[in-house]
C-alpha positions as CSV (number, residue, x, y, z in Angstrom):
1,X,-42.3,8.0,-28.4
2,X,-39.6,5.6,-27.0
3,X,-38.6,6.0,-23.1
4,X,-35.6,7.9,-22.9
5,X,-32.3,5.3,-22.0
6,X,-31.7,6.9,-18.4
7,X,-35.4,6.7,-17.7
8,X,-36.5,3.3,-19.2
9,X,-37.1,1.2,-16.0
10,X,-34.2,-2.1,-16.0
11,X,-35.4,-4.9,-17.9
12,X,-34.9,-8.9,-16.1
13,X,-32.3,-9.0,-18.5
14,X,-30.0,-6.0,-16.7
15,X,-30.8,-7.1,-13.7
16,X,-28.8,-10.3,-14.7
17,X,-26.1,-7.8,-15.8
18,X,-25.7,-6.1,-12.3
19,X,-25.3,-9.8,-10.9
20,X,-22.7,-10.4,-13.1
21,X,-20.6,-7.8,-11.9
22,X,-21.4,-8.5,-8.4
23,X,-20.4,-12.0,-8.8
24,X,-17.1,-10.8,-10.5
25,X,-16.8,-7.8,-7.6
26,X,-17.1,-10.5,-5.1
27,X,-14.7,-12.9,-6.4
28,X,-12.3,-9.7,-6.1
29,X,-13.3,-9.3,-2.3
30,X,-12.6,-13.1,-2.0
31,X,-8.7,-13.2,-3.6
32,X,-8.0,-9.5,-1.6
33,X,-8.6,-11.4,2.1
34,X,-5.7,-13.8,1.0
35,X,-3.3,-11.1,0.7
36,X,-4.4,-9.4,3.9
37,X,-4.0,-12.9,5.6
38,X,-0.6,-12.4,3.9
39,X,-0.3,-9.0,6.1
40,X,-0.6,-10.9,9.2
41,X,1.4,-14.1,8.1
42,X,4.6,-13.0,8.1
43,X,4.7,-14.2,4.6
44,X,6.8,-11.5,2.3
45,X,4.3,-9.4,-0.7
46,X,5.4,-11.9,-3.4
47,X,9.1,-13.5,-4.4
48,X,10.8,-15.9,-6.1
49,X,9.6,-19.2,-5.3
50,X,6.3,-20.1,-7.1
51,X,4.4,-20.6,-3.8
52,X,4.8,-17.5,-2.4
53,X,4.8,-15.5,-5.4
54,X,1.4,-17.0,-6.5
55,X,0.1,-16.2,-3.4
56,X,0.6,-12.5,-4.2
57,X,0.4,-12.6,-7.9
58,X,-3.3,-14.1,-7.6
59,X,-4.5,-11.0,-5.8
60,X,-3.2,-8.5,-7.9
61,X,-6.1,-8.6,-9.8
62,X,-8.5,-7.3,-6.9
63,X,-7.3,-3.4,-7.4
64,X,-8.2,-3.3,-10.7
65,X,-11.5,-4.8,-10.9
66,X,-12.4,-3.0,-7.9
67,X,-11.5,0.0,-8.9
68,X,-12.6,-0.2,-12.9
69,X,-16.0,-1.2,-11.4
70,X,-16.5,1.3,-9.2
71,X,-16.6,3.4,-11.9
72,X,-19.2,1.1,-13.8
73,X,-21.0,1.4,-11.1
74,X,-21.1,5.2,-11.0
75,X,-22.2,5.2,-14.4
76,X,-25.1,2.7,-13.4
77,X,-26.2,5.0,-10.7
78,X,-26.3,8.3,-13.3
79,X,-28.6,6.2,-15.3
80,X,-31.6,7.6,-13.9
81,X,-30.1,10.4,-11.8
82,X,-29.0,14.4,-12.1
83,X,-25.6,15.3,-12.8
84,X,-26.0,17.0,-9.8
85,X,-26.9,14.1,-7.7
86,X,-24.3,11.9,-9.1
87,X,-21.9,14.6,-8.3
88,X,-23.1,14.9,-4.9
89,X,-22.8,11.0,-4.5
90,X,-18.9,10.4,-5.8
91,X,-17.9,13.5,-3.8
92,X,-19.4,12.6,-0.7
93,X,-18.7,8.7,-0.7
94,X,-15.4,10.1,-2.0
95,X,-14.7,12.3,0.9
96,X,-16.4,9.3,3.7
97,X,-13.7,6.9,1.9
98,X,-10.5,9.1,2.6
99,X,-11.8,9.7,6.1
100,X,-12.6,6.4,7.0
101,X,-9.4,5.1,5.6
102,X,-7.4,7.3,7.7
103,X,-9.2,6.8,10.9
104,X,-11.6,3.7,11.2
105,X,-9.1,1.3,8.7
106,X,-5.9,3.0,10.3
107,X,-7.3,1.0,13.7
108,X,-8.0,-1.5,12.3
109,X,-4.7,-2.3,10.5
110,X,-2.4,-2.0,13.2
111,X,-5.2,-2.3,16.6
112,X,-3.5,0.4,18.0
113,X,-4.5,4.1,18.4
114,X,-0.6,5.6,17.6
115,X,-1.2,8.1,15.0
116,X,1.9,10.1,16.1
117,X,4.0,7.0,13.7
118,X,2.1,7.1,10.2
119,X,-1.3,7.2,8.5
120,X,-1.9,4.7,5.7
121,X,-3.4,6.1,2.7
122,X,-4.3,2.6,1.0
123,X,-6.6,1.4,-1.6
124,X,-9.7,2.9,0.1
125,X,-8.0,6.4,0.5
126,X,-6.8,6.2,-3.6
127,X,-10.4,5.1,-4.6
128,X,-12.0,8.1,-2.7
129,X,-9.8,10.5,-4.7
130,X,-10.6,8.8,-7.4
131,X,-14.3,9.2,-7.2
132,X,-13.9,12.7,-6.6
133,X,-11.9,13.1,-10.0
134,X,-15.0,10.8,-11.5
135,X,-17.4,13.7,-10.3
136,X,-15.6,16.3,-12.6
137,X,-14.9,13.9,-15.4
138,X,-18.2,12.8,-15.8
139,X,-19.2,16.3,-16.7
140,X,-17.1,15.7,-20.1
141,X,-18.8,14.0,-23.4
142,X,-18.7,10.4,-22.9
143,X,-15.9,9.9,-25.6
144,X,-13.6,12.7,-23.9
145,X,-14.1,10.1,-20.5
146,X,-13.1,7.4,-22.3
147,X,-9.9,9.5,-24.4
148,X,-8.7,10.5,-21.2
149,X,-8.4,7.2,-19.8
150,X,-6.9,5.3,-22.6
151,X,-4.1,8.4,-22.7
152,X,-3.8,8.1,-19.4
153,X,-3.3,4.3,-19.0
154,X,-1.4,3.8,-22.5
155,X,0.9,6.9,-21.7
156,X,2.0,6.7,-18.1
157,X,4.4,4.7,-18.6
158,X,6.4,7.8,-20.1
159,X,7.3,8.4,-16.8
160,X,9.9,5.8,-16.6
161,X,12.1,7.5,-19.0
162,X,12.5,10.4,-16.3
163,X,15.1,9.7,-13.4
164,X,12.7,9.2,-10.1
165,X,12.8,12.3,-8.1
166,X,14.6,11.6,-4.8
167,X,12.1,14.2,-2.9
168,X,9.4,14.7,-5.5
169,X,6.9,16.9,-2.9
170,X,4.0,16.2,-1.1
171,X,1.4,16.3,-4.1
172,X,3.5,14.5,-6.8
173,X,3.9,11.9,-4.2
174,X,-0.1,11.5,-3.6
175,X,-0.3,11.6,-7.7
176,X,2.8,9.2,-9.0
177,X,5.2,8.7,-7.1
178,X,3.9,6.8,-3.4
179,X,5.8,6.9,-0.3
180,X,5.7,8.7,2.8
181,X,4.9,12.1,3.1
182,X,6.7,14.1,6.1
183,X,4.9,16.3,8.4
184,X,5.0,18.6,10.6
185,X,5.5,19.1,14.0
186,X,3.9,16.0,15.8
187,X,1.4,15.6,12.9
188,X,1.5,11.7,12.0
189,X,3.4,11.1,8.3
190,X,1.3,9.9,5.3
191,X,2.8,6.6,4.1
192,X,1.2,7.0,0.2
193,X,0.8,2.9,-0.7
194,X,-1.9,3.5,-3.6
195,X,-1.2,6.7,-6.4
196,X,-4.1,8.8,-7.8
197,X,-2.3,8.1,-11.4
198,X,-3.4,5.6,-13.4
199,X,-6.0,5.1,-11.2
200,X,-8.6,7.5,-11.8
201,X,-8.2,6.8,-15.5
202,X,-9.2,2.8,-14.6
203,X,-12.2,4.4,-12.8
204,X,-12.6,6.5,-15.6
205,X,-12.4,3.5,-18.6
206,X,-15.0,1.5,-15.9
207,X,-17.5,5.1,-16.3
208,X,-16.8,4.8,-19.8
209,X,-17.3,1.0,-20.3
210,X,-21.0,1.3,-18.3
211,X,-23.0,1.6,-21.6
212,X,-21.6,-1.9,-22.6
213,X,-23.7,-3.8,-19.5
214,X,-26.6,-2.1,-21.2
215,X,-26.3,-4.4,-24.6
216,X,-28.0,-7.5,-25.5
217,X,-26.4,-10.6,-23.9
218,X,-25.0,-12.3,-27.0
219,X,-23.4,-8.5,-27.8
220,X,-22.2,-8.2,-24.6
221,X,-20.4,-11.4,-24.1
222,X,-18.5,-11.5,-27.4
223,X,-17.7,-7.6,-27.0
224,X,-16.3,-8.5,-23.5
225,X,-14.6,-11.7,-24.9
226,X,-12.6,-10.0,-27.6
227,X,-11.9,-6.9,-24.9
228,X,-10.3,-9.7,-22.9
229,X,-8.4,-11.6,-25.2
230,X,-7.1,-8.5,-26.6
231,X,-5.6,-6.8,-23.2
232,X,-4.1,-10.5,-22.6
233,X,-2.5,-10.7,-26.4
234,X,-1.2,-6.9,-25.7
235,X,0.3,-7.8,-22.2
236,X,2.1,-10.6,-24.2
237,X,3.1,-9.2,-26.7
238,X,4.5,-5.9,-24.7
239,X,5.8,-7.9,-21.8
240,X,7.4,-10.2,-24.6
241,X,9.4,-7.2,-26.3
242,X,10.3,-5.6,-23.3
243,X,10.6,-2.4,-24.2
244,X,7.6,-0.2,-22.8
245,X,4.9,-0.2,-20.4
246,X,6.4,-1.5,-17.1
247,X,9.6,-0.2,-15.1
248,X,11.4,-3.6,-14.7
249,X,12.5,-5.4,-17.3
250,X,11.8,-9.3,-16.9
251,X,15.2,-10.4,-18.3
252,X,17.1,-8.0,-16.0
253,X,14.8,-10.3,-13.2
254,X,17.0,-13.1,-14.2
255,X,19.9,-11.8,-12.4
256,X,19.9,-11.1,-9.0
257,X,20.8,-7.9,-7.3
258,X,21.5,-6.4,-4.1
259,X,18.1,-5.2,-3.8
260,X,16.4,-8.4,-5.0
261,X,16.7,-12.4,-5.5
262,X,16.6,-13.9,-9.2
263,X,13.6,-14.7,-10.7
264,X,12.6,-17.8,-12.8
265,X,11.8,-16.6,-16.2
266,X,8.2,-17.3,-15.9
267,X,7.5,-15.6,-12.7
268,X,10.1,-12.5,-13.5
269,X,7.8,-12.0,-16.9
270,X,4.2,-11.9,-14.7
271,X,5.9,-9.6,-12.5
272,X,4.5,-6.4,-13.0
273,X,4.9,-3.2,-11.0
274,X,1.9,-2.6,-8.8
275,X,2.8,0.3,-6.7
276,X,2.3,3.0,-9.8
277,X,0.2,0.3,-11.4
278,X,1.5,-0.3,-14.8
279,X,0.4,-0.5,-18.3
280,X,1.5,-4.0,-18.6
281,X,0.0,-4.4,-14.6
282,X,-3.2,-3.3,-16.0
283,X,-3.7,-5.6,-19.0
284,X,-2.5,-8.3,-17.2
285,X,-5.5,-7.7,-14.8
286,X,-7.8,-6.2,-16.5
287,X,-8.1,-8.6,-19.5
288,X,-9.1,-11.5,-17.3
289,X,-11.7,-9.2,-15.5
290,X,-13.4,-8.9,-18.8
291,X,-13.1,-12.8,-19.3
292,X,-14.7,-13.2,-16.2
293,X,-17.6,-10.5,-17.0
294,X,-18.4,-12.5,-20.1
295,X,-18.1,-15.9,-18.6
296,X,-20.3,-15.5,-15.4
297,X,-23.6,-14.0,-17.2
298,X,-25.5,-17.4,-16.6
299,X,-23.1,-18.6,-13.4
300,X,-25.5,-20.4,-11.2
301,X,-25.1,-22.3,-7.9
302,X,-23.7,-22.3,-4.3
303,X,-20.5,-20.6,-5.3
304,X,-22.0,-17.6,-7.8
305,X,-24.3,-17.1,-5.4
306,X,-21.7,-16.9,-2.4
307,X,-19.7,-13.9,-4.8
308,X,-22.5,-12.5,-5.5
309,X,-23.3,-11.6,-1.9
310,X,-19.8,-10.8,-1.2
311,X,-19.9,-8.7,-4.6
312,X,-23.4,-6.7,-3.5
313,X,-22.1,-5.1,-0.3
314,X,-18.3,-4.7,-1.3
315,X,-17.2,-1.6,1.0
316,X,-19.0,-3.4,4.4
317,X,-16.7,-6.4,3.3
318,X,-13.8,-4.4,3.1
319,X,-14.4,-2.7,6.8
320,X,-15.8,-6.1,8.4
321,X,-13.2,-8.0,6.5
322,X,-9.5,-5.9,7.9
323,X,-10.5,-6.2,11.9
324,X,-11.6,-10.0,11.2
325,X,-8.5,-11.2,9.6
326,X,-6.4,-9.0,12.3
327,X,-8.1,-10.9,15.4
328,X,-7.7,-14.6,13.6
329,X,-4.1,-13.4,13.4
330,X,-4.2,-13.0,17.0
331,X,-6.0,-16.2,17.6
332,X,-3.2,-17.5,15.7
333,X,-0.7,-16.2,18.0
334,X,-2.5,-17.3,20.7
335,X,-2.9,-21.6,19.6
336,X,0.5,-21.1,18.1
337,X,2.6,-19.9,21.3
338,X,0.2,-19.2,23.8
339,X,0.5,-15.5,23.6
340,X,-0.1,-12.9,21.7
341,X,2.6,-11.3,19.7
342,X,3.5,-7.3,20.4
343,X,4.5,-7.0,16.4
344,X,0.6,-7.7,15.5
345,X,-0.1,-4.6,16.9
346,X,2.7,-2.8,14.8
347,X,2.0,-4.5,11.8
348,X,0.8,-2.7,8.3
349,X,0.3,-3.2,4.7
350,X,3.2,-0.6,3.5
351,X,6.2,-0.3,6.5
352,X,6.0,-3.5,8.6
353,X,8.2,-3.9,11.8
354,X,10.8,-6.8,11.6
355,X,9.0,-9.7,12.0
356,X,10.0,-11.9,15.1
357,X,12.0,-15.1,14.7
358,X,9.7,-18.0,14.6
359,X,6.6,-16.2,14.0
360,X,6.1,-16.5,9.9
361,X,2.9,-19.1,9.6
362,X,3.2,-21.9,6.9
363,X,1.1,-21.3,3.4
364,X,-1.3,-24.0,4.2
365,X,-1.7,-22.2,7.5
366,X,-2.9,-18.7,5.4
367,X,-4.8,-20.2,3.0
368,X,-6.7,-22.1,6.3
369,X,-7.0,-19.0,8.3
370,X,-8.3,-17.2,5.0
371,X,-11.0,-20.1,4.5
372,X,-12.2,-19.9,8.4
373,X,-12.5,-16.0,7.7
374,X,-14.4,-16.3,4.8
375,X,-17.4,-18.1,6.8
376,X,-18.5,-15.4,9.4
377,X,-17.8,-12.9,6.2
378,X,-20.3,-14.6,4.1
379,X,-23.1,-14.3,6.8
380,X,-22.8,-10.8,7.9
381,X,-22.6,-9.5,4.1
382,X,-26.1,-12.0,3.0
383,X,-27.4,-9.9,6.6
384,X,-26.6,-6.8,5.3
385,X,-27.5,-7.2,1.9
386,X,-30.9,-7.9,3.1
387,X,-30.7,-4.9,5.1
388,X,-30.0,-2.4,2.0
389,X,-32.5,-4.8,0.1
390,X,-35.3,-3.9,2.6
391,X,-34.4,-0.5,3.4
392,X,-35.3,2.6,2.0
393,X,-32.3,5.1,3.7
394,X,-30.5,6.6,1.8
395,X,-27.1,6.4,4.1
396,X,-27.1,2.4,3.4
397,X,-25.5,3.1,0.0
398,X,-22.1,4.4,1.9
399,X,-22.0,1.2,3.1
């Protein structure tokens, strides 16, 4: 009798699998602490002029792959687990991620303790809910997990056809729609940056897509190869017709507005709506995720193995990672003008304060302060990583 697939022990072979996606995971945690350098910088989330734009653009990829492999990983954890303990996992990391994001990550955006102003419900928050959906979805049949993420990623879009509520409600702002949710009394608003929809159907296609890190190498590669280079040919083609499956159109881009510059055609047709991630968003992103799965199987040297630490201990990054890049900010400040600037300890991803005159840093100032922060990074994730490679507790894992 043959070993059952969830009980077979890993071969060397899917170990070299699980490195791949950490080494693709950790590239992701590398292009993210650009943009949050950005945060700090002064520098505005993307805009016409290729510097700047690219600056953003580049890190729009980091959702995504985070997000779609989360749920990859989830289905590598059920491997040779209950459904019960699986569901006890995603609903309880689930539940630690929305906490911590509105408490621990709220500090350390902003280095203040004002909650009576906002609550940021960011990527961390949106990928908690997320693996909480996962935890009732992966009670389905695997095909009806994988139907209900291609509906849900291919039909979205829908939505843009339907005049955008000017107060759509508290819950249809946490599901679609983003912004900030009033409350009540002296309760703190919740600005809504990252939507439940279409993420927990990426999560859901990354559950789906686990069984594909399971085949043999030369299967795998050329299934992730054609995956890739078909979500890039669809985002041409779609983007090309402009028709469906993004909100802006990228010849309306062309002409300036009072809400918004002109954009060179180049840049107006990569600029896809993040914030609800779009279809066109999520081929754009995705297919180049796959490209990388398939292309760092056999990575070796100083810079796969760099990523790949990063990529082991992604959430530890993501906490270190926010409170590092706020104090070089300060430092910053500090060489800069000799003081520290009040509007660093205002400052967030999703409703910034005006940003003082003379304080936006240079791009070849960012990308330097993002290279310093990547050094202290490195060694406490290849000290932790060692921890949760030595230890035994179970607790390590919701780190």
């Amino acid at each position: 009798m043959t070993e059952s697939p969830r009980t077979a022990p890993p071969s060397a072979d899917a170990r070299a699998r699980i490195a791949s996606l950490d080494i693709v995971r950790g590239l992701a945690m590398v292009l993210m602490a650009i943009d949050h350098v950005r945060v700090y910088s002064g520098q505005p989330a993307g805009g016409p002029t290729p510097g700047i734009f690219f600056t953003r653009w580049v890190t729009h990829f980091v959702a995504p792959a985070f997000v779609f492999l989360a749920g990859t990983s989830a289905w590598l954890y059920a491997e040779r687990r209950t459904r019960g303990e699986l569901t006890r996992f995603l609903v309880t990391r689930g539940v630690w991620l929305i906490l911590l994001e509105l408490t621990v990550l709220r500090v350390a955006w902003t280095f203040n303790l004002d909650y009576a102003h906002y609550m940021l419900a960011g990527v961390i928050w949106m990928i908690g809910w997320c693996m909480i959906g996962l935890a009732v979805l992966a009670y389905l049949p695997p095909r009806a997990v994988l139907a209900f993420g291609l509906v849900v990623v291919l039909g979205h879009n829908v939505m843009d056809f339907v005049p955008w509520p000017q107060s759509p409600g508290a819950l249809a702002s946490v599901l679609y729609y983003g912004g900030a949710i009033p409350s009540w009394d002296a309760a703190p608003h919740l600005d809504v940056l990252f939507v439940i929809v279409p993420w927990i159907a990426v999560m859901a296609l990354g559950y789906a897509f686990g069984p594909v890190m399971r085949f043999t190498p030369e299967r795998r590669r050329a299934f992730l190869i054609r995956l890739g280079v078909a979500c890039v040919a669809a985002f041409l083609v779609l983007r090309g017709l402009d028709v469906y499956g993004d909100p802006h159109h990228w010849r309306a881009m062309r002409t300036a507005t009072q809400y918004r510059p002109s954009f060179p055609a180049p840049l107006a047709f990569l600029n896809t709506n993040k914030y609800p991630a779009s279809l066109l968003f999520l081929l754009m992103t995705l297919g180049p995720m796959f490209l990388a799965l398939a292309f760092t199987e056999t990575a070796r040297g100083l810079v796969a193995r760099v990523l790949e630490t990063f990529g082991r201990v992604p959430f530890f990054y993501y906490v270190l990672h926010i409170p590092l890049i706020h104090l070089s900010a300060v430092v910053v400040s500090l060489i800069r003008t000799g003081a520290v600037s009040p509007w660093l300890f205002g400052n967030h991803p999703m409703e910034p304060p005006p940003l003082p005159p003379g304080y936006q840093w240079s791009l070849p100032l960012l990308y330097l302060d993002f290279v310093i922060v990547l050094v202290p990074l490195y060694y406490a994730c290849r000290w932790f990583a060692g921890v949760k490679r030595r230890s035994a507790n179970p607790l390590l894992q919701y780190l």
